[in-house]
N, C-alpha and C positions, 0 to 999 in steps of 0.2 A: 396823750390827749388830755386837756383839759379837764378837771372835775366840773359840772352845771350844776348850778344853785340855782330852785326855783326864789320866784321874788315871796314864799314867804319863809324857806330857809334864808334868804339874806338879811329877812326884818327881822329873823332871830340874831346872828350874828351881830346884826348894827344897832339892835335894841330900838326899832324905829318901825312903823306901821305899816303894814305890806303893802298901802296906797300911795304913803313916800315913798317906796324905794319904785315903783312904777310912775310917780311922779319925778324921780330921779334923773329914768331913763328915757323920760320924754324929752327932759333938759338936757340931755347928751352929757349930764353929769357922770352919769354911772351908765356904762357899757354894757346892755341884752339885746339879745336875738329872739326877735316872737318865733312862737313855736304856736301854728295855729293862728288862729282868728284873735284872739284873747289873751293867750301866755305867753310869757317870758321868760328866758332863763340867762341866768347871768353867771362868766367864769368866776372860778374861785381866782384864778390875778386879776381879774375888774374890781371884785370886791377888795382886794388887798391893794390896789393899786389907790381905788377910792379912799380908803383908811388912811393910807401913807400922804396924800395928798391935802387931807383936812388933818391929821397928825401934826400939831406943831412942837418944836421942842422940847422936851420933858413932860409932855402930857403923851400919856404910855393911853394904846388901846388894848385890852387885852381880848384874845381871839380862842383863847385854849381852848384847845378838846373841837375843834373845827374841823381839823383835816379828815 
């Protein structure tokens, strides 16, 4: 099974505000499942997939210590 990242372990990960990354997933940018009325939780391959996808050559993101 999949690891879930709530949306504000992801806005640590992406160094981005926990309101972008729920504004992400409005956009159908970034892939979560509400959980409830209000929360979302997004896989850890959504978020690596999002990364690789805005990743362009030689601009390295670094992720360490995530797993």
């Amino acid at each position: 099974m999949a690891r879930m990242l709530t949306t504000e372990e992801v806005a640590g990960v992406l160094r981005i505000a926990q309101r972008t990354v729920v504004e992400l997933i409005g956009r159908g940018e970034l892939a979560g499942t509400r959980v409830g009325k209000r929360r979302w939780v997004v896989s850890e391959a959504a978020v690596e997939a999002y990364v690789a996808a805005r990743t362009s050559k030689g601009n390295v993101v670094a992720m360490a210590g995530r797993r």
